[in-house]
C-alpha positions as CSV (number, residue, x, y, z in Angstrom):
1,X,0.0,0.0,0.0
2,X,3.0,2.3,-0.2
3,X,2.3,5.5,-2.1
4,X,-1.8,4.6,-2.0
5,X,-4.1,7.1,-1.1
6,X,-5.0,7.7,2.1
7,X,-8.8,6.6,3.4
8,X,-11.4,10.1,3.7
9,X,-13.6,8.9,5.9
10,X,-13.3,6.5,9.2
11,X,-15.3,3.0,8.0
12,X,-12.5,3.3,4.7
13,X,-9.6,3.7,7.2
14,X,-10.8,0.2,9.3
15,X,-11.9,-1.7,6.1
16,X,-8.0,-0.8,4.9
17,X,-6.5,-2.0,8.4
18,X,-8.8,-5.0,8.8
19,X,-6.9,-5.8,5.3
20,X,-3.3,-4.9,5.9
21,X,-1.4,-7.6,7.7
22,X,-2.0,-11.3,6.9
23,X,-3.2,-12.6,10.1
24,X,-5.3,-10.7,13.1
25,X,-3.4,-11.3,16.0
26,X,0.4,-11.4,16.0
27,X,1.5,-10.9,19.3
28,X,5.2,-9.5,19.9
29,X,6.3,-6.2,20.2
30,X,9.0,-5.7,17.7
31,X,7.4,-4.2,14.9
32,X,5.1,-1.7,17.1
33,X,7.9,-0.8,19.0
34,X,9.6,0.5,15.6
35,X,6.9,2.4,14.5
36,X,6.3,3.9,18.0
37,X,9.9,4.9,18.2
38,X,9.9,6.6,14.3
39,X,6.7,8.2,15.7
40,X,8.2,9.6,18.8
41,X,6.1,7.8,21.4
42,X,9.0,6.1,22.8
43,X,10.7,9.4,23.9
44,X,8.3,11.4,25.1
45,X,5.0,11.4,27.4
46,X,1.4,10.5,26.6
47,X,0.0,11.8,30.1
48,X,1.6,13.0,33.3
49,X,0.8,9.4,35.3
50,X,-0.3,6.3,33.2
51,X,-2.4,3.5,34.3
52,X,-2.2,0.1,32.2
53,X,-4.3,-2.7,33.5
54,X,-4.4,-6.2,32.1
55,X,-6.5,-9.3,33.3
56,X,-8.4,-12.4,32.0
57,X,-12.2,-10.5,33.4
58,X,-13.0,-7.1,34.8
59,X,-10.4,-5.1,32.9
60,X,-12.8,-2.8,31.4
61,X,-15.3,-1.9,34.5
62,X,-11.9,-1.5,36.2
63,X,-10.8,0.9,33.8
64,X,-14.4,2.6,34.1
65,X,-14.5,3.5,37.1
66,X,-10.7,4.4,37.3
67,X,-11.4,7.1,34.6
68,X,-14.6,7.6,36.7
69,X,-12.6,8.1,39.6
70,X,-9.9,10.5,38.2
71,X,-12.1,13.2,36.6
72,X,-14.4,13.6,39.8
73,X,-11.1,14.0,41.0
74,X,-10.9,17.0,38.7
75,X,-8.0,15.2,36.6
76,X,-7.9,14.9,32.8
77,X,-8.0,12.0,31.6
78,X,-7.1,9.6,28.4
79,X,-8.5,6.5,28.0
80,X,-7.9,3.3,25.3
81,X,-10.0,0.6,25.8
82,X,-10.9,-2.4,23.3
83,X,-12.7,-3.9,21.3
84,X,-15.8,-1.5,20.9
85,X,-19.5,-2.1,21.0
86,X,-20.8,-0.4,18.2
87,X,-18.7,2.4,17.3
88,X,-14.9,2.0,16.6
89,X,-14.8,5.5,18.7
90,X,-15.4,4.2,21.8
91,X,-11.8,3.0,22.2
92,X,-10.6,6.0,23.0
93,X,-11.7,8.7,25.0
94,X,-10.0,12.2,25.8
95,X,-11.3,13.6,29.3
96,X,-14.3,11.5,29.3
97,X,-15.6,12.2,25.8
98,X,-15.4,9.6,22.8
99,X,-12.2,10.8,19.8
100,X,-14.3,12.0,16.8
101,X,-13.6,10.7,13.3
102,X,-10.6,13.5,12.5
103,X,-8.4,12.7,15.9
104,X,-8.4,8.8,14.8
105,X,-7.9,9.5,11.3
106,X,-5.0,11.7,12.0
107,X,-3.0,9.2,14.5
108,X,-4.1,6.6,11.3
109,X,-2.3,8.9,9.4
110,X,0.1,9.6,11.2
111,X,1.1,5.4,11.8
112,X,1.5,5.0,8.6
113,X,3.8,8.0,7.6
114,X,6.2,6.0,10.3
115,X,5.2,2.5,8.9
116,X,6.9,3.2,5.5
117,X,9.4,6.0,6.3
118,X,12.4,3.5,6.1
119,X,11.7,-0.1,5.6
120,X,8.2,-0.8,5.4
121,X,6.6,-2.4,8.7
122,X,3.6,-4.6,8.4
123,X,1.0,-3.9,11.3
124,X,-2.0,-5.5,12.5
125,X,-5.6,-3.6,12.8
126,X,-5.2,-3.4,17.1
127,X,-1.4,-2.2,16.9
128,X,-2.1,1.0,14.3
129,X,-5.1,0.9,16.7
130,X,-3.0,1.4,19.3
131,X,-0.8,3.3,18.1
132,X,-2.9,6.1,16.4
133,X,-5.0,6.2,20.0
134,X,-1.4,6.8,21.7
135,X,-0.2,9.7,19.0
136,X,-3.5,11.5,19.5
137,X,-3.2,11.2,23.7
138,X,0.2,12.6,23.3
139,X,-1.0,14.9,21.6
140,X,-2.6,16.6,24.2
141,X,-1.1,15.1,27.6
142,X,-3.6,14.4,29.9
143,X,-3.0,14.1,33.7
144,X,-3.6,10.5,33.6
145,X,-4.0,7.9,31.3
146,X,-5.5,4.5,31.3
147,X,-4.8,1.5,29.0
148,X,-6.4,-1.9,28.8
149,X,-4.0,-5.0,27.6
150,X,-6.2,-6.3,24.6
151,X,-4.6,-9.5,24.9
152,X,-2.5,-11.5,27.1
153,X,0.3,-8.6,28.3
154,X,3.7,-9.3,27.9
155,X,3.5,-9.1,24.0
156,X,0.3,-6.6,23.7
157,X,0.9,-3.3,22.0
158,X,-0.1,-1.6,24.9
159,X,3.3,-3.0,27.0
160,X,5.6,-0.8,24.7
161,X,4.5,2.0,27.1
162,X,5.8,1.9,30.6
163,X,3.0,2.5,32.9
164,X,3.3,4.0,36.5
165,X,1.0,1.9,38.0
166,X,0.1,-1.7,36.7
167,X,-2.6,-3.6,37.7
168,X,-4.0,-7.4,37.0
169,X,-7.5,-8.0,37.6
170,X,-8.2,-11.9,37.0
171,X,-6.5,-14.7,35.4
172,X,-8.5,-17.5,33.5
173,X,-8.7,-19.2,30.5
174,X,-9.5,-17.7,27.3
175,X,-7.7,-16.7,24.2
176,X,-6.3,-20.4,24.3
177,X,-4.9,-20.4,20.9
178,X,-2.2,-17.7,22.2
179,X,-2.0,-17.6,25.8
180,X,-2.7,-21.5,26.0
181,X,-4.6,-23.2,28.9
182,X,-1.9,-23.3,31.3
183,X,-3.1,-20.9,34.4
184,X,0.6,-20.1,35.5
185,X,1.8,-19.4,32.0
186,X,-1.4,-17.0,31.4
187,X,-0.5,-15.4,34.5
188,X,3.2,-15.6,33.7
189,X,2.0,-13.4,30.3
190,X,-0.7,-11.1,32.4
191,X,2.1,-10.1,34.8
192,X,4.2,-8.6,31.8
193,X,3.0,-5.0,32.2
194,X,4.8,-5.0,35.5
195,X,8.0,-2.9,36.0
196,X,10.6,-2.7,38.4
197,X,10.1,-0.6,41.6
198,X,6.7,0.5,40.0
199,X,3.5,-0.6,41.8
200,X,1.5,-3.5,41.0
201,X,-1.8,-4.2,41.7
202,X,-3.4,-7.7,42.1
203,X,-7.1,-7.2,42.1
204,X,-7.9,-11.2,42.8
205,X,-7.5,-13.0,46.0
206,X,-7.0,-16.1,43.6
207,X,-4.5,-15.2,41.0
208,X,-1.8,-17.7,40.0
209,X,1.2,-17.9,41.6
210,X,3.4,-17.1,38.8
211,X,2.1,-13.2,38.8
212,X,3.7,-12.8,42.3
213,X,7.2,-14.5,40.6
214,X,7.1,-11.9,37.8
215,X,6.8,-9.3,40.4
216,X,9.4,-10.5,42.8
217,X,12.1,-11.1,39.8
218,X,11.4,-7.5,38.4
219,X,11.1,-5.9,42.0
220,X,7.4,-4.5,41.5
221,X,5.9,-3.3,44.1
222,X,3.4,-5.9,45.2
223,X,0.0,-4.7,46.4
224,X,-2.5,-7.4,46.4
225,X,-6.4,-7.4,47.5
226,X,-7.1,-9.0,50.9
227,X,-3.7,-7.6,51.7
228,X,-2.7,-4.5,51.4
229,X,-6.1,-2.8,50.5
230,X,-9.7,-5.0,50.1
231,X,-13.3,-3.8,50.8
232,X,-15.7,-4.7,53.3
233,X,-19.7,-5.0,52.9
234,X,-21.6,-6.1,49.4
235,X,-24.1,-3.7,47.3
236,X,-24.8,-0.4,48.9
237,X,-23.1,0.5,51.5
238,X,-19.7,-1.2,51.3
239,X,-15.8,0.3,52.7
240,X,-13.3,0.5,51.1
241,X,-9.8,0.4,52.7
242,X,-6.0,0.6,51.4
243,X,-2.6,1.1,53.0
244,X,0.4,2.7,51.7
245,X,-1.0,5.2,51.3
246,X,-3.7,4.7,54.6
247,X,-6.9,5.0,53.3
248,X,-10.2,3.8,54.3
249,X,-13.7,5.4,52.6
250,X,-17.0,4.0,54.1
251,X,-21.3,4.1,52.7
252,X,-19.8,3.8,49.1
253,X,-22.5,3.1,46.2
254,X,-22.6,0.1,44.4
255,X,-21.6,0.7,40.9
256,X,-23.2,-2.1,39.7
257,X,-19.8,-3.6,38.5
258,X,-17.7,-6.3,40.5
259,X,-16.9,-4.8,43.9
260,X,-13.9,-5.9,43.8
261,X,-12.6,-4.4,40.9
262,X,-14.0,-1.2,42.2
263,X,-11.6,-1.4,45.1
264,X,-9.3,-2.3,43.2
265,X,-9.1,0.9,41.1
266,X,-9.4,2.9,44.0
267,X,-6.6,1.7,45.0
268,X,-4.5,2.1,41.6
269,X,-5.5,5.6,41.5
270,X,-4.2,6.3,44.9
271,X,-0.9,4.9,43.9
272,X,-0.9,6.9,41.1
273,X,-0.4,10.1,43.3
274,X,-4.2,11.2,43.7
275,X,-5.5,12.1,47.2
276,X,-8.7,10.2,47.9
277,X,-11.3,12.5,48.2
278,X,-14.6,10.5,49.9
279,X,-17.0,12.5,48.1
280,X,-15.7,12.2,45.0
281,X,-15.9,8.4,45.2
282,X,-19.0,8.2,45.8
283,X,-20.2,10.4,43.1
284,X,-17.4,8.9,40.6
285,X,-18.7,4.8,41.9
286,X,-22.5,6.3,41.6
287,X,-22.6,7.4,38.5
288,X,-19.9,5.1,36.2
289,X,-21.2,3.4,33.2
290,X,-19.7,0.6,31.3
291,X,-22.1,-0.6,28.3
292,X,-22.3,-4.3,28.2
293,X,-21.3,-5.1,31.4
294,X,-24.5,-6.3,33.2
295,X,-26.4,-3.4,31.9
296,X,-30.4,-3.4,31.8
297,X,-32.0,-1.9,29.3
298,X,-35.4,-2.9,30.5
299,X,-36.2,-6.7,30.5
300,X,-32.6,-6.9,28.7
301,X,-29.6,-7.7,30.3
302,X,-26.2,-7.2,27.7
303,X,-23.3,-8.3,28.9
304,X,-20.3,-9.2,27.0
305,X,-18.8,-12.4,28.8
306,X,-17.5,-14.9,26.9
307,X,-15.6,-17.4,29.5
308,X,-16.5,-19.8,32.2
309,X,-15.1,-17.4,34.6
310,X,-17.4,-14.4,33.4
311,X,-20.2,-16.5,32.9
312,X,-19.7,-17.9,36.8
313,X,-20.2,-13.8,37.9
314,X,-23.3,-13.4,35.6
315,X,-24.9,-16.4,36.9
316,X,-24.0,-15.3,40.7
317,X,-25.6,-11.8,40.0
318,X,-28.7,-13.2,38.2
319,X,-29.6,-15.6,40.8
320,X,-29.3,-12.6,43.4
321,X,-31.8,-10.7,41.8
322,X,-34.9,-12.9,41.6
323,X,-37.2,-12.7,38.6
324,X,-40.9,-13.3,38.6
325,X,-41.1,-14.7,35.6
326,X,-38.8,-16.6,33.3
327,X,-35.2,-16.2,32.3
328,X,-33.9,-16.6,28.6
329,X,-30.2,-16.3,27.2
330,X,-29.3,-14.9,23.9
331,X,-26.4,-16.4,23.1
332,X,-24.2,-16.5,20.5
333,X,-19.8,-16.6,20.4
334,X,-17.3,-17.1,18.6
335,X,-15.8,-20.7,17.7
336,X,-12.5,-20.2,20.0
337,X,-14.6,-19.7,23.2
338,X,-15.3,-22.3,26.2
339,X,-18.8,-22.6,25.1
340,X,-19.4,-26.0,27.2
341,X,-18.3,-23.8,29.9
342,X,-20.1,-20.6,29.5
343,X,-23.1,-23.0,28.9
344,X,-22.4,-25.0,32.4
345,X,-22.4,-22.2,34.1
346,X,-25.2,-20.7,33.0
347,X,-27.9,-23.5,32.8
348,X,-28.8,-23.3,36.6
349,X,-30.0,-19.9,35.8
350,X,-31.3,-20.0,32.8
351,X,-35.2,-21.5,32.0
352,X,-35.0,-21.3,27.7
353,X,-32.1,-20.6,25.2
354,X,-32.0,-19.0,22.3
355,X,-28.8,-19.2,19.3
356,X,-27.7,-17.4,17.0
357,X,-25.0,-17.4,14.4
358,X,-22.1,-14.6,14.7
359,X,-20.8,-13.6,10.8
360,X,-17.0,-14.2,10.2
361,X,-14.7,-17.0,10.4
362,X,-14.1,-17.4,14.0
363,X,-18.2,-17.5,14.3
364,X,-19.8,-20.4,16.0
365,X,-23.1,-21.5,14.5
366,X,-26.4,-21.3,16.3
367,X,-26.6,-24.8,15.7
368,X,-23.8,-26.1,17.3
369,X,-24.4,-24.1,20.4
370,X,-28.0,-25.9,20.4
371,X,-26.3,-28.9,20.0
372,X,-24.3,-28.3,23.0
373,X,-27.3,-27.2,25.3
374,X,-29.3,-30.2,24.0
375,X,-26.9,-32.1,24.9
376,X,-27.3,-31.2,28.4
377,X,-31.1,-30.9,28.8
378,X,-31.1,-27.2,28.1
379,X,-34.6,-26.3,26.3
380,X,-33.6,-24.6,23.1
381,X,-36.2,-22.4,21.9
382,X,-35.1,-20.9,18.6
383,X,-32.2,-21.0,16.4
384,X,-31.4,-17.8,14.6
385,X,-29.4,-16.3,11.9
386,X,-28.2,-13.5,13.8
387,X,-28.0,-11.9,17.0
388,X,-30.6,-9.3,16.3
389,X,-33.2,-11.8,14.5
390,X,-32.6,-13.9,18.1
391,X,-33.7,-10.7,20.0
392,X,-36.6,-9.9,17.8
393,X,-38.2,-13.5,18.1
394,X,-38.1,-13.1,21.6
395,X,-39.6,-9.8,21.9
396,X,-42.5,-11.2,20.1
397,X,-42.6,-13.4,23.1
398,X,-41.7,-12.2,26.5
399,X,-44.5,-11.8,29.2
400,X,-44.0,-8.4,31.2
401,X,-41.8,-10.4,34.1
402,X,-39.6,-11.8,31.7
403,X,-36.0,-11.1,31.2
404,X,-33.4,-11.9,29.0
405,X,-29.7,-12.1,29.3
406,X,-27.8,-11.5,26.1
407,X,-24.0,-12.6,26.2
408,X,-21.2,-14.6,24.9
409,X,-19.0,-12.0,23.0
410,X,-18.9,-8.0,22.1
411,X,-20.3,-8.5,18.7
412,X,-23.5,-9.9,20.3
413,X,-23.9,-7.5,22.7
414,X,-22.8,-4.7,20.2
415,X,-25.4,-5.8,17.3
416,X,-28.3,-6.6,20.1
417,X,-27.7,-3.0,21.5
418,X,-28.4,-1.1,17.9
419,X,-31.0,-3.2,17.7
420,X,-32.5,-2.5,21.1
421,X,-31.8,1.2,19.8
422,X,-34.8,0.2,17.4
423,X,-37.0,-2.0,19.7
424,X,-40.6,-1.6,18.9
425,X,-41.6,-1.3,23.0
426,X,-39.7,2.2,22.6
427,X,-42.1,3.4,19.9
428,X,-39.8,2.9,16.8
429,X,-39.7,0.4,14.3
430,X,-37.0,-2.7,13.9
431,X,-34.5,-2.3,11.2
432,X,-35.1,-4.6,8.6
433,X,-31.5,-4.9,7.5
434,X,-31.1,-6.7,11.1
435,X,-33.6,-9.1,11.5
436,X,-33.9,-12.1,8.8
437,X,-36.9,-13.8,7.7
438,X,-37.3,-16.4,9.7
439,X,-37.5,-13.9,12.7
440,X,-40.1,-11.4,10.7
């Protein structure tokens, strides 16, 4: 593509970077590295404290409500998150507000000026991604920045910036095909983003013990839940409490995200230099958002887990909010997913199942998901050909106590949630490029 012309508008920059290097995912952090240093990101700062956190689950409420936290702090903040939901501008945000077309265009732009200037480096869609999100923070320093690992750690593109403050939320199995299935080597890979005499937070009480190895061989500073912070209390209510520096906040909110990770953030941010302010906690845990993470719209409940350890969560939080009527699923995943686990852990919860198919190679049909449930006694409902033909079957169906989870990976979540945008209980009419015939 040397000498092409460059894309005009946002969709013809991703369709070129979907198309640019010959697999997806190549981890290693060579080639980004290069491209970072010709584009100056190597020498200079993107923000005045950075946050990077990786983990298996809860990297992005953590992240949430760490950006939450900083800005009722009164800090500016940057923030890189992936993959999206429905817009490709949700993965970055400058002080709380989503980069429009031109600010990811421009750090497209300017990726691949360094890309060729010199030998040519090949580049997959998530490192320009990454990149271009890191030109256009640097940019415009912020006083902190926050970046999630999109895979593994060691060898994400995030890692070629050295954060202040590391944290790993969870390790479990997922992404076998590059991190494996062996719980010390996935933690061995997590605990990459940690750097000498810089802190690192462990935000499990059950992570594997090769994170605490990488810590002690590279002298991190070890600060792990149940140890040197934790919380107390569940739901509304609950205390927080952290040493080093002393802090202990009481009658926080629930944010409706894994309490856990909420202390666990709390505690990051205080080791990134800010002064916990009680009051601003609880506005910042009150009023954090995070699309797709347990999140009701209505009788609907999106959220984007895809592993038996996510799935274990959702269950727990289902089953403590009783339902007077019945409980579907919507699910649909991709074909390198734990679906006989996702689906174990959800069948005690779960009274009728509907499939779907997900478009693209790494798709899982909705028939072999059946398959699977049938194969345990699940009752299977309706197969469909997409997640949004799933969701309009069963709106045709549901009796007012009803609910519905929807799950199993972003694009599910992300293509239920435009549809729900169009849901005929709001008034509006169901886009009939979503739905397929045998769901009209």
């Amino acid at each position: 593509m040397r000498n092409a012309a460059l894309p005009i508008t946002l969709d013809a920059w991703l369709a070129r970077l979907e198309a640019a290097h010959p697999v997806g995912i190549d981890l290693g952090l060579e080639r980004v590295a290069e491209v970072a240093r010709r584009m100056g990101l190597l020498d200079g700062h993107i923000a005045g404290r950075v946050v990077t956190v990786a983990g298996t689950n809860g990297k992005g409420s953590t992240v949430a409500m760490l950006e939450a936290l900083a800005r009722a702090h009164g800090l500016t903040t940057a923030t890189y998150t992936s993959p999206h939901l429905v817009r490709y501008n949700e993965r970055l945000r400058l002080n709380g507000e989503e980069a429009d077309d031109v600010t990811l265009m421009s750090g497209f732009a300017a990726v691949e000026r360094a890309r060729q200037d010199g030998e040519a480096v090949s580049l997959t869609y998530f490192e320009v991604a990454t990149l271009g999100a890191l030109w256009a923070m640097a940019r415009r320093p912020a006083d902190i920045a926050f970046l999630e690992v999109g895979l593994g750690g060691r060898l994400d593109a995030v890692n070629i910036i050295d954060p202040d403050v590391a944290v790993v939320t969870t390790v479990a199995q997922d992404h076998a095909a590059f991190l494996g299935t062996d719980l010390e080597q996935i933690g061995r890979e997590k605990a990459g983003i940690l750097r000498s005499d810089r802190p690192a937070v462990l935000g499990s009480i059950s992570l594997p013990a090769s994170v605490r190895e990488v810590a002690g061989v590279l002298g991190a500073e070890v600060h792990a839940l149940g140890e040197a912070f934790g919380r107390e209390g569940e739901n509304e209510g609950w205390r927080f409490w952290g040493h080093i520096p002393d802090t202990a906040i009481a009658d926080l909110p629930d944010p409706g995200l894994p309490l856990d990770n909420a202390a666990t953030a709390l505690q990051a941010l205080a080791l990134a230099g800010v002064t916990l302010e009680a009051a601003a906690c609880r506005r910042a845990l009150a009023s954090v958002q995070l699309p797709g993470r347990m999140q009701w719209l209505g009788q609907w409940c999106l959220d984007v887990g895809h592993n038996p350890h996510a799935a274990g969560y959702l269950a727990g939080r289902l089953a403590s909010r009783p339902c007077a009527g019945r409980t579907f699923a919507l699910l649909a995943m991709l074909g390198d997913k734990d679906a006989e686990g996702v689906i174990a852990a959800l069948t005690p919860v779960v009274d009728g199942w509907v499939t779907a198919s997900l478009a693209g190679g790494r798709a899982r049909s909705a028939d072999d998901l059946a398959a699977r449930l049938a194969g345990r006694g699940a009752d299977v409902l309706h197969r469909a050909a997409t997640p949004s033909a799933g969701a309009a079957w069963l709106a045709e169906r549901l009796a007012p106590e009803d609910r519905v989870l929807v799950c199993g990976s972003f694009l599910t979540v992300g293509e239920v949630l435009e549809w729900l945008a169009h849901d005929p209980t709001t008034g509006q009419t169901v886009d009939d490029t979503s739905v397929s015939e045998e769901a009209r």
